[in-house]
Each structure stands twice: as C-alpha cells, then as structure tokens.
KOLNUMAR-150367 format. One record per atom (N, C-alpha, C, CB): x, y, z; atom name; residue number from 1. Coordinates in pm, 1 decimal. Glycine has a CB too. Example, Ala and Ser with C-alpha at 12.3 -4.5 7.8 and 13.67 -1.06 7.14 Angstrom:
// residues 2
SITE       px       py       pz  a   k
SITE   1319.0   -569.0    780.0  N   1
SITE   1230.0   -450.0    780.0 CA   1
SITE   1320.0   -330.0    780.0  C   1
SITE   1130.8   -447.3    904.6 CB   1
SITE   1285.0   -225.0    708.0  N   2
SITE   1367.0   -106.0    714.0 CA   2
SITE   1290.0      3.0    787.0  C   2
SITE   1408.4    -59.8    572.5 CB   2
//
This chain:
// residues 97
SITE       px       py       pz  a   k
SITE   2496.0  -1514.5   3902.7  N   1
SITE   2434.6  -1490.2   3774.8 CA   1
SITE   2409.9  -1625.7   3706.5  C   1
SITE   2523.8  -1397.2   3687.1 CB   1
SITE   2322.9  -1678.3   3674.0  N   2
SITE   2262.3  -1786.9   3594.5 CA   2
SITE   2273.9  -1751.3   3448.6  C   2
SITE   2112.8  -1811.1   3633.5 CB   2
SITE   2314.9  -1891.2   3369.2  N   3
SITE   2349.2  -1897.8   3273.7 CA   3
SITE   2239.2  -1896.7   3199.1  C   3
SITE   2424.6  -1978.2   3263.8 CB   3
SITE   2207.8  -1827.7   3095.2  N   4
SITE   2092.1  -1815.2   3006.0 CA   4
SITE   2121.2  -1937.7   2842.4  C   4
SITE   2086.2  -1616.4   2963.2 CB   4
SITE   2014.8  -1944.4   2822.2  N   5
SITE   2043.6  -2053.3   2678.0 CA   5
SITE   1949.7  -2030.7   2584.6  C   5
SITE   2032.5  -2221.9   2702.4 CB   5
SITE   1953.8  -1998.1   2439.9  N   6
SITE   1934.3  -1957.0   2371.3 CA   6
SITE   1951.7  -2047.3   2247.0  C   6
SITE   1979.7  -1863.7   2393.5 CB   6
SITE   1818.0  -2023.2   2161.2  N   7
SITE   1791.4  -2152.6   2065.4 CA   7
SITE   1906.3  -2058.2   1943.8  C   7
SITE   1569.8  -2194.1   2004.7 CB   7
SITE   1914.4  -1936.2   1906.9  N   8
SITE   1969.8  -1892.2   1813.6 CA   8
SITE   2055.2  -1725.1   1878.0  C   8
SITE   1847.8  -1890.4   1693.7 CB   8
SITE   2183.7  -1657.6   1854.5  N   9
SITE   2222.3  -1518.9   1931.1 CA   9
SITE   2130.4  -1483.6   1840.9  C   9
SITE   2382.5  -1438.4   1941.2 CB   9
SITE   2062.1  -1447.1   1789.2  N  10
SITE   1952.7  -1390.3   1732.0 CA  10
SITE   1807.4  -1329.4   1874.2  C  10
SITE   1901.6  -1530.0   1613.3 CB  10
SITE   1786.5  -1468.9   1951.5  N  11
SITE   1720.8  -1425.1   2027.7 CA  11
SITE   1772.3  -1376.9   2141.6  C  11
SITE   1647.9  -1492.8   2041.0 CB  11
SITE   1925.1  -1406.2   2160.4  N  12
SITE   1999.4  -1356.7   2305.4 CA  12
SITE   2043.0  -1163.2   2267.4  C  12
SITE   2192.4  -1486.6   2337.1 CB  12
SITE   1998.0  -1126.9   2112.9  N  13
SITE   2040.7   -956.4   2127.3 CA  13
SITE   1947.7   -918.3   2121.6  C  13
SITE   2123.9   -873.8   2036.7 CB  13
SITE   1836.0   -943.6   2058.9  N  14
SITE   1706.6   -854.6   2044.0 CA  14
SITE   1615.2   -874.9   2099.6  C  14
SITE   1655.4   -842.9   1942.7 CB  14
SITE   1587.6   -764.4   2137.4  N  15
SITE   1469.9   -732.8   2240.9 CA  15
SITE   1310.9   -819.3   2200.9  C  15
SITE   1444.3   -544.7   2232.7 CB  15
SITE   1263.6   -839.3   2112.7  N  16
SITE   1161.6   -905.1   2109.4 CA  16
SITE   1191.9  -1032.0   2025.9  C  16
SITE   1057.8   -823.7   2065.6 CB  16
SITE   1084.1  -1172.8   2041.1  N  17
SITE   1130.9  -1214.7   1938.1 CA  17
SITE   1065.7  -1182.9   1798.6  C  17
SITE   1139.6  -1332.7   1962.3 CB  17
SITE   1023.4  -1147.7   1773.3  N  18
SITE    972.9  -1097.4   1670.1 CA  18
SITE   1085.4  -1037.3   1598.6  C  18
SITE    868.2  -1012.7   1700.7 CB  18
SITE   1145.8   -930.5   1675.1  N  19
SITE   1314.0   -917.9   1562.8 CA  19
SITE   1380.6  -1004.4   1545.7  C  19
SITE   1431.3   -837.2   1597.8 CB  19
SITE   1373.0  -1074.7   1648.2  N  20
SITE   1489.7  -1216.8   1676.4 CA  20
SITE   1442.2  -1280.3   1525.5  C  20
SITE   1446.3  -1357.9   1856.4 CB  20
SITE   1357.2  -1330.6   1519.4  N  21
SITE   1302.3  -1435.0   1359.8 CA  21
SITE   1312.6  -1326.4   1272.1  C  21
SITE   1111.3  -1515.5   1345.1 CB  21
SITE   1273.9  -1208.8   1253.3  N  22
SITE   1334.1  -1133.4   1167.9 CA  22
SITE   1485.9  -1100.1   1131.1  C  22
SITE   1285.9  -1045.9   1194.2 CB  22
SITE   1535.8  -1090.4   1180.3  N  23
SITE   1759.7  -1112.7   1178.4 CA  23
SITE   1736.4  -1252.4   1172.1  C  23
SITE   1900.1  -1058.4   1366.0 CB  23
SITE   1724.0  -1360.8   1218.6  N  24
SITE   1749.5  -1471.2   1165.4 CA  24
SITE   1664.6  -1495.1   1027.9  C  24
SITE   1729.0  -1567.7   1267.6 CB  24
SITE   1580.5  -1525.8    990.9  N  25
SITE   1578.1  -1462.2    823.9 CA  25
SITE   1656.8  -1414.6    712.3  C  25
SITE   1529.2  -1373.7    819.2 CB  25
SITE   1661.5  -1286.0    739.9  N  26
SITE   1717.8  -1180.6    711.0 CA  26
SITE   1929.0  -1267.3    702.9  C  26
SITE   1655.1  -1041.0    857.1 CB  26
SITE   1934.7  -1290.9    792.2  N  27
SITE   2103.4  -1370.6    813.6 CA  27
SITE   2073.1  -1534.0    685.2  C  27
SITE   2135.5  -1450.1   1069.9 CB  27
SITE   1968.8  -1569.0    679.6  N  28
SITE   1937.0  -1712.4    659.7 CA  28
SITE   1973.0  -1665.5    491.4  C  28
SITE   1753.5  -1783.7    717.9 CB  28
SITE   1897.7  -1603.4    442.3  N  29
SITE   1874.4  -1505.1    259.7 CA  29
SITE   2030.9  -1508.8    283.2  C  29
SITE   1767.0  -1283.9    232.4 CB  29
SITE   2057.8  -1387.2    348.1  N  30
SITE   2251.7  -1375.6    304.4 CA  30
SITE   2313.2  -1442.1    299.4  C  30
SITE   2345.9  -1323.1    361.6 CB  30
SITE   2280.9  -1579.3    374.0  N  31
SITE   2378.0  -1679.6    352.1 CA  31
SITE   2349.4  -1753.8    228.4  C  31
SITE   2385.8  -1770.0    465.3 CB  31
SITE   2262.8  -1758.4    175.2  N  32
SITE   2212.3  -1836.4     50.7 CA  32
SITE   2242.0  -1762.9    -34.9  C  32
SITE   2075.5  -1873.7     34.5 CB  32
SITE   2198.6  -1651.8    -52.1  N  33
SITE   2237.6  -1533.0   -146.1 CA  33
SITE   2409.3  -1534.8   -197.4  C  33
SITE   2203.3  -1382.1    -52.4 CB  33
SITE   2466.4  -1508.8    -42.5  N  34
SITE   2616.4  -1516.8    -79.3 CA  34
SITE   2681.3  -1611.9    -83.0  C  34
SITE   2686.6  -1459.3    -18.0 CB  34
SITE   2602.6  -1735.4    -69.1  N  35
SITE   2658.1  -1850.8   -130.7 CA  35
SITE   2675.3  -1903.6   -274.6  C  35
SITE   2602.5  -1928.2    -82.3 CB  35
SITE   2525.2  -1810.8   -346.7  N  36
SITE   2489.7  -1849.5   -472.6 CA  36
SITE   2587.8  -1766.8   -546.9  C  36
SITE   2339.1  -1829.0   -509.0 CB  36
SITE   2630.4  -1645.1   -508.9  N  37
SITE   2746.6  -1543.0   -597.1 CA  37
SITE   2856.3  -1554.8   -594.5  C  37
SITE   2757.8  -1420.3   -575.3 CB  37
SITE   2899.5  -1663.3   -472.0  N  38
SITE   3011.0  -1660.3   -515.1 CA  38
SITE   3034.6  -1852.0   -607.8  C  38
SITE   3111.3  -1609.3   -364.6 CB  38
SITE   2914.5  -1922.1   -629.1  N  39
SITE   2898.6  -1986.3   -686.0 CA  39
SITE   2909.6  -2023.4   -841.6  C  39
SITE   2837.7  -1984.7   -641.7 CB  39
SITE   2855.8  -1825.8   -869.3  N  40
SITE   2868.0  -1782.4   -992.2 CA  40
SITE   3027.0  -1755.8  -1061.6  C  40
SITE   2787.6  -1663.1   -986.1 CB  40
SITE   3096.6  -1779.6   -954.5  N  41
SITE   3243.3  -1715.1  -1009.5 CA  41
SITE   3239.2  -1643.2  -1085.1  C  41
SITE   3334.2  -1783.3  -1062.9 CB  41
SITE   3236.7  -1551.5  -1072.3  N  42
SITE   3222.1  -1417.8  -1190.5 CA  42
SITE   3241.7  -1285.6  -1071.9  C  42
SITE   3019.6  -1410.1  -1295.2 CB  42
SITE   3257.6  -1210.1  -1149.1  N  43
SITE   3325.8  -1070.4  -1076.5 CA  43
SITE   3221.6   -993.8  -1046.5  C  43
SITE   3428.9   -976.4  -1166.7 CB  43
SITE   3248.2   -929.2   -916.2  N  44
SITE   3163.8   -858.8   -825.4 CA  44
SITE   3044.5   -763.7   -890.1  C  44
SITE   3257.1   -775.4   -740.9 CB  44
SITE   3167.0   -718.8  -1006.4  N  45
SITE   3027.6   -623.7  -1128.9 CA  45
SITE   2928.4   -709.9  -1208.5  C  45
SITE   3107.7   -529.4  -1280.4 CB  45
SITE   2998.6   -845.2  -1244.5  N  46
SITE   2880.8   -895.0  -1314.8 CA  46
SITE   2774.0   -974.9  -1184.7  C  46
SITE   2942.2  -1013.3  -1448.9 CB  46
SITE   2839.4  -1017.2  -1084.0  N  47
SITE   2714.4  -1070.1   -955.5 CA  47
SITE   2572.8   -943.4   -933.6  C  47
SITE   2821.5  -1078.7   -758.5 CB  47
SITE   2647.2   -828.7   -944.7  N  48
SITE   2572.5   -725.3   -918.6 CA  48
SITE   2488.4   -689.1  -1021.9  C  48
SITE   2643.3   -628.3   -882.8 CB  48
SITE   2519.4   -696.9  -1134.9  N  49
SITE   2437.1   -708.2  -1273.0 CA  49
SITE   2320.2   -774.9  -1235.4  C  49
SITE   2509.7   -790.7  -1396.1 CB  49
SITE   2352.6   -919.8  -1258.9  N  50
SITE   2293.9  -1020.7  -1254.0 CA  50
SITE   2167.3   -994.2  -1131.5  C  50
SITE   2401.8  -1130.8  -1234.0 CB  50
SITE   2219.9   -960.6   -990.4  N  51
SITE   2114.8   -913.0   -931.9 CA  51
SITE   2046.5   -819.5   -898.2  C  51
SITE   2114.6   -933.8   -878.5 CB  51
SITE   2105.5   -745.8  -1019.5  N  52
SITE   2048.0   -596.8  -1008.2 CA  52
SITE   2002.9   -509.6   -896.3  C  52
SITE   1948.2   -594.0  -1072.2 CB  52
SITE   2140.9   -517.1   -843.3  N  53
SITE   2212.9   -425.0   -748.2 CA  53
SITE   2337.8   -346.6   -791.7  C  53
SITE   2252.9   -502.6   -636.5 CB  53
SITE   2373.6   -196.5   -719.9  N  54
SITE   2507.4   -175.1   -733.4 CA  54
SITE   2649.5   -230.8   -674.4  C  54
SITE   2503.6    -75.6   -711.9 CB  54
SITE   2768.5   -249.3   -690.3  N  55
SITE   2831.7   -338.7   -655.9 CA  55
SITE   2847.4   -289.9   -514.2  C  55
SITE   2942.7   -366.8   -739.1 CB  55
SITE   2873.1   -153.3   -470.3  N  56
SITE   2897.6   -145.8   -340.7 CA  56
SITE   2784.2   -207.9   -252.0  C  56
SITE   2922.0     -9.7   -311.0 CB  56
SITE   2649.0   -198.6   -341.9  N  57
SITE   2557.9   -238.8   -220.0 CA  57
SITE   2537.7   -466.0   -206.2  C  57
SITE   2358.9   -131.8   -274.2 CB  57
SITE   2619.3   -494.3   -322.7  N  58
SITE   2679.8   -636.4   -334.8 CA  58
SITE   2802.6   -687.9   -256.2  C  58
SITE   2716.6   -652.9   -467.8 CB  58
SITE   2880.3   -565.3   -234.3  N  59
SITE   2989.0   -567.7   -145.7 CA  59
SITE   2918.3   -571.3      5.5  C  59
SITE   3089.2   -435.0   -174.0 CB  59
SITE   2838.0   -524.9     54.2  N  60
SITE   2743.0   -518.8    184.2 CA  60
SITE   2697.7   -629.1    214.5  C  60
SITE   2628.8   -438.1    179.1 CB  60
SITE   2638.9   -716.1    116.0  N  61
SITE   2603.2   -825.2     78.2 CA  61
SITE   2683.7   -933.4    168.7  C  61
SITE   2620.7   -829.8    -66.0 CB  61
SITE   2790.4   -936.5     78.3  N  62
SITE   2890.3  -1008.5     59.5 CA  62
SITE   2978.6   -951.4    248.2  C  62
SITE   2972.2   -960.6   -123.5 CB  62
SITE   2983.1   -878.3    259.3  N  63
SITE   3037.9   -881.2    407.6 CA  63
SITE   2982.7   -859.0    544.3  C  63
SITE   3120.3   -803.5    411.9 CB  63
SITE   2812.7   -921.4    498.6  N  64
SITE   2739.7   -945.1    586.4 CA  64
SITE   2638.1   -814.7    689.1  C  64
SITE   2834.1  -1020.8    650.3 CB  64
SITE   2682.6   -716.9    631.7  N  65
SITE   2646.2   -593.7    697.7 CA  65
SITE   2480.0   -652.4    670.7  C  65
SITE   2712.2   -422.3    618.0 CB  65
SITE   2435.5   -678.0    757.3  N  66
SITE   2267.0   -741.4    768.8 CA  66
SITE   2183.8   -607.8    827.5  C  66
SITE   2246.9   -901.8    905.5 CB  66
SITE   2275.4   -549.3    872.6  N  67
SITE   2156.1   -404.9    857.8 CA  67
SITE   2102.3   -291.6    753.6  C  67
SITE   2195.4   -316.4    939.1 CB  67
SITE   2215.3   -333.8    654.4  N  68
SITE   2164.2   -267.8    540.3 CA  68
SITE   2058.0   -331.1    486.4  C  68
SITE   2255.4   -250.7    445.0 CB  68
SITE   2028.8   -421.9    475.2  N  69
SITE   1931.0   -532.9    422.5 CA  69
SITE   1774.1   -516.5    504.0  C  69
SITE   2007.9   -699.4    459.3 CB  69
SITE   1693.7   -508.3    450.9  N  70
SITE   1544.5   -544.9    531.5 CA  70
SITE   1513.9   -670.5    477.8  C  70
SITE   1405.8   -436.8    503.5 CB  70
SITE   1418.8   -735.4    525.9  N  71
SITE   1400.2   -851.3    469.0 CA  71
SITE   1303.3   -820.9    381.7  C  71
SITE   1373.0   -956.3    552.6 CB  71
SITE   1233.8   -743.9    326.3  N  72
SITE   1193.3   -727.8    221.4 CA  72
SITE   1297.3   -734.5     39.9  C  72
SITE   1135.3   -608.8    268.1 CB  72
SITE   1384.6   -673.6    112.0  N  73
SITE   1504.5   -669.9     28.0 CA  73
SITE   1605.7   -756.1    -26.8  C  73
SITE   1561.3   -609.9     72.3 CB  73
SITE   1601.2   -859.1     54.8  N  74
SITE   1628.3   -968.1     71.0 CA  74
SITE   1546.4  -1104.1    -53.9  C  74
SITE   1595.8   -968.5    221.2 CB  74
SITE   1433.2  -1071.5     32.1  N  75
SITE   1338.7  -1162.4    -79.3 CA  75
SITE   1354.4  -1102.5   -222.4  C  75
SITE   1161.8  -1157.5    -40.5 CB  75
SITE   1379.5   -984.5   -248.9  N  76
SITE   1329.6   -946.8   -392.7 CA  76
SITE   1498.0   -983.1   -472.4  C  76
SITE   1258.0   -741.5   -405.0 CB  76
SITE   1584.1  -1024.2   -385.9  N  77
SITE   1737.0  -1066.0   -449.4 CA  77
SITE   1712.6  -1207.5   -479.6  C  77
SITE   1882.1  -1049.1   -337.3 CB  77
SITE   1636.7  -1283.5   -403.8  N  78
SITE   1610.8  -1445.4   -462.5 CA  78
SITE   1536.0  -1497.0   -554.5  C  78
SITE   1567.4  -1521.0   -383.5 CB  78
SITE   1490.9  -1393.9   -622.7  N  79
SITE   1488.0  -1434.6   -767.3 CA  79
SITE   1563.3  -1408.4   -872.2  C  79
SITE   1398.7  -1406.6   -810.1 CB  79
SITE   1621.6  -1278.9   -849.4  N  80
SITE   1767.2  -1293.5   -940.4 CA  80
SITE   1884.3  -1391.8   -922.7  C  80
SITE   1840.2  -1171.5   -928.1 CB  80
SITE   1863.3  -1411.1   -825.5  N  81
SITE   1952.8  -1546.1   -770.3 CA  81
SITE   1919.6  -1657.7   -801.1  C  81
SITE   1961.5  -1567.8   -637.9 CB  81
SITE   1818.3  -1681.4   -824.3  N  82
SITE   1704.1  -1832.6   -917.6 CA  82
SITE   1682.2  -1903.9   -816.0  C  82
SITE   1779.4  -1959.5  -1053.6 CB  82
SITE   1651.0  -1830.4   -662.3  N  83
SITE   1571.0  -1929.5   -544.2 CA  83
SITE   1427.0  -1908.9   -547.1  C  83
SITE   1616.0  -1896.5   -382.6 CB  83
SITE   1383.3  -2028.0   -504.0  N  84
SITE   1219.0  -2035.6   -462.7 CA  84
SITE   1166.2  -2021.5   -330.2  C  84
SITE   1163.6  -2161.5   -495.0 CB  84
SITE   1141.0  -1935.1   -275.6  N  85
SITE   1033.1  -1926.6   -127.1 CA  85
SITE    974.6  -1974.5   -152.5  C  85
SITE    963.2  -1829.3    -61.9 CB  85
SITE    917.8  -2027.6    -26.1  N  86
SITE    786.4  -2081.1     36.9 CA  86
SITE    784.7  -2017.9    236.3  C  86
SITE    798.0  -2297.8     13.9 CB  86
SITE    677.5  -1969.0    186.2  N  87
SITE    623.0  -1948.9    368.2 CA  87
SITE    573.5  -2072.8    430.9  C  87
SITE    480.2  -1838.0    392.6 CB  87
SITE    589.7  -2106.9    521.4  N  88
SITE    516.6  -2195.1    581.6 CA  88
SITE    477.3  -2135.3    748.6  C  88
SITE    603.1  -2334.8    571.3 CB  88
SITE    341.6  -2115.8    771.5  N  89
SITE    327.7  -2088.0    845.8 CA  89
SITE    259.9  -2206.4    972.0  C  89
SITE    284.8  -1988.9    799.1 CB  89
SITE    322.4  -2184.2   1095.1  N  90
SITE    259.6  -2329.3   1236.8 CA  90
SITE    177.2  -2193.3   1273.4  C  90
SITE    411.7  -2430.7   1417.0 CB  90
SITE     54.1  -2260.8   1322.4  N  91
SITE    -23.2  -2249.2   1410.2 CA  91
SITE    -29.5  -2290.6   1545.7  C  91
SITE    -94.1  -2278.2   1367.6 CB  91
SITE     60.3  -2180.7   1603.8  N  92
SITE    125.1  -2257.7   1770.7 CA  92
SITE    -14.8  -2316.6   1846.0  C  92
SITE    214.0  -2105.0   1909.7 CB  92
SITE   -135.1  -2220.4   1831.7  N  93
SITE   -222.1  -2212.4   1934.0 CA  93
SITE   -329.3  -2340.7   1905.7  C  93
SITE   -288.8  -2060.3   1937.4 CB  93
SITE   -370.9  -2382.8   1731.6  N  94
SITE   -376.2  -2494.6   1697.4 CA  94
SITE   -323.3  -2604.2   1760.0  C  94
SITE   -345.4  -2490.2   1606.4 CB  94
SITE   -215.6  -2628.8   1768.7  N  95
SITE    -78.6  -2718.7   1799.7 CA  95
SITE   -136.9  -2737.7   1991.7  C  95
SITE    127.9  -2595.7   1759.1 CB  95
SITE   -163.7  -2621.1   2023.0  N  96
SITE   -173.8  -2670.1   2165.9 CA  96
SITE   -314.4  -2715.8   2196.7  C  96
SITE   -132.7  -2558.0   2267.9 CB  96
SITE   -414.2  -2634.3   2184.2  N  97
SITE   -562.0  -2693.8   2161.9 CA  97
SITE   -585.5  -2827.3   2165.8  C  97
SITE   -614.6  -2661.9   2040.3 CB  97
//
C-alpha cells in the first residue's frame, strides 16, 4: 500500500475537492470566529447576543461541530464578529495558458 499525501485532511476525507475547500473554509471561519469570542471574555449568553445566535447553537460553535455550520452561515457570523471578507478568486486555466 503506498503512502498517500495530502495538502490539507480536508482533501484526504472528502470525496471531491470541491467539499474538501468547502470544510476547509467552513473550519478556517470557526477558527476565527472562535477565536474572536473567546477574545471577548464575556459569557457564552452575551457572545451569543452579540452574534445573534442562540447559545446552544454558540456552544456548537465553540466545540467545533462544523457540520452544523454551512458556510453560508458562517459568513453571515463575521460581521457580528467585526471581520472583513474578501474573495479572491485564481484563474488556474489563465495561470497555465
């Protein structure tokens, strides 16, 4: 059996990469997210206030359950959180041309 290598386990569980960059995303927000709340030092009810969520679904948050999360859901928490997106999109096929 040959050893396989993998830029992120993101692409070594999911079947396409297309999910693969989607869970890594999706993991990338939670970590920023739950970095910024517990930044806030303040208690789980007021983090959840603040991002206008309920606390159990802040508690999910907070213990990484990344399947509750879509990445839609995700983005709409980083502005209560006071982050800025930016997309940046490569043009692989550009790039090779």
């Amino acid at each position: 059996m040959a050893n396989e290598r993998f830029d992120s386990v993101w692409d070594a569980i999911e079947d396409t990469p297309e999910e693969a960059m989607n869970m890594r995303l999706r993991s990338e927000l939670m970590t920023q997210i739950t970095k910024r709340v517990e930044n806030w030092g303040v208690t789980q009810k007021e983090a959840a206030n603040r991002l206008g969520i309920t606390q159990p679904r802040l508690n999910d948050l907070l213990n990484g359950r990344i399947n509750k999360f879509s990445l839609d859901a995700l983005v709409n928490l980083t502005g209560p959180a006071h982050f800025h997106i930016e997309l940046i999109l490569e043009d692989k096929e550009a790039a090779v041309a």
